[in-house]
N, C-alpha and C positions, 0 to 999 in steps of 0.2 A: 547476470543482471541482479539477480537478489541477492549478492553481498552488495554489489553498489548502494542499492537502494539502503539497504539494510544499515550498510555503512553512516550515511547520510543523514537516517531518520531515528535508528529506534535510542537513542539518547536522548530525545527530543520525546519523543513518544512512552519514556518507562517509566513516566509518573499516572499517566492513564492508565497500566498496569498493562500494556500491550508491545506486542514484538510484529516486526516484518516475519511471516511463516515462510512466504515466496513470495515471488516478482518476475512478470512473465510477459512476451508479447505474444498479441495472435491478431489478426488478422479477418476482420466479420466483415463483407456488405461492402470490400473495397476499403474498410479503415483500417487504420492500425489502433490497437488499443494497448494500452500501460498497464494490466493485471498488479494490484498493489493487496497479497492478501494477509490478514491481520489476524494475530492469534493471542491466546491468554491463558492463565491457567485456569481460571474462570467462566464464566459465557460475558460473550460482549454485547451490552446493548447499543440500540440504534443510540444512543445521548454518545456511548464512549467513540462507536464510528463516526459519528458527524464532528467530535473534537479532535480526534486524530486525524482524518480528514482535514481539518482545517492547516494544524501543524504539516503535516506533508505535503499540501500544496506550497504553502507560503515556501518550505524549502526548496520545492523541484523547481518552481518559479527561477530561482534565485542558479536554477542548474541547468537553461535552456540547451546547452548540447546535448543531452542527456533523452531529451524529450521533442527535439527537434522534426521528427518523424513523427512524430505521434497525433494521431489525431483526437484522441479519447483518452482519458484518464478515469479508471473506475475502482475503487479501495472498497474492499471487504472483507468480512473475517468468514476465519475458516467455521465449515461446522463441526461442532461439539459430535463426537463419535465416528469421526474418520479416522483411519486407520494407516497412520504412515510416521 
């Protein structure tokens, strides 16, 4: 799943100065959710998630097999001092 995504977005997403870290489903409360998680070299703020954000919808939009299960779509970045 997160080459796909990865595939799809972070060309579109490397002038924000962010990358796809991973891309995941799971499963809360009976939905399926889209995990879209976002990383930098830098820390990201909430201005640079909500314009990557914007760019990654308009794409998956445009990829509904992709997302067709899905009920939830949620982008976030990774935090600053995880270790992987």
């Amino acid at each position: 799943m997160k080459e796909k995504i990865a595939n799809l977005v972070n060309d579109s997403i490397q002038d924000l100065g962010v990358y796809v870290f991973d891309a995941y489903l799971d499963t809360e409360e009976g939905k399926t959710r889209m995990n879209i998680v976002l990383d930098s070299e830098e820390v990201i703020d909430l201005n640079r998630i909500t314009d990557a954000s914007r760019v990654i919808n308009k794409i998956l939009d445009q990829e509904e097999k992709l997302l067709e299960n899905v009920d939830e779509l949620d982008i976030f970045s990774r935090e600053k001092g995880d270790c992987e």
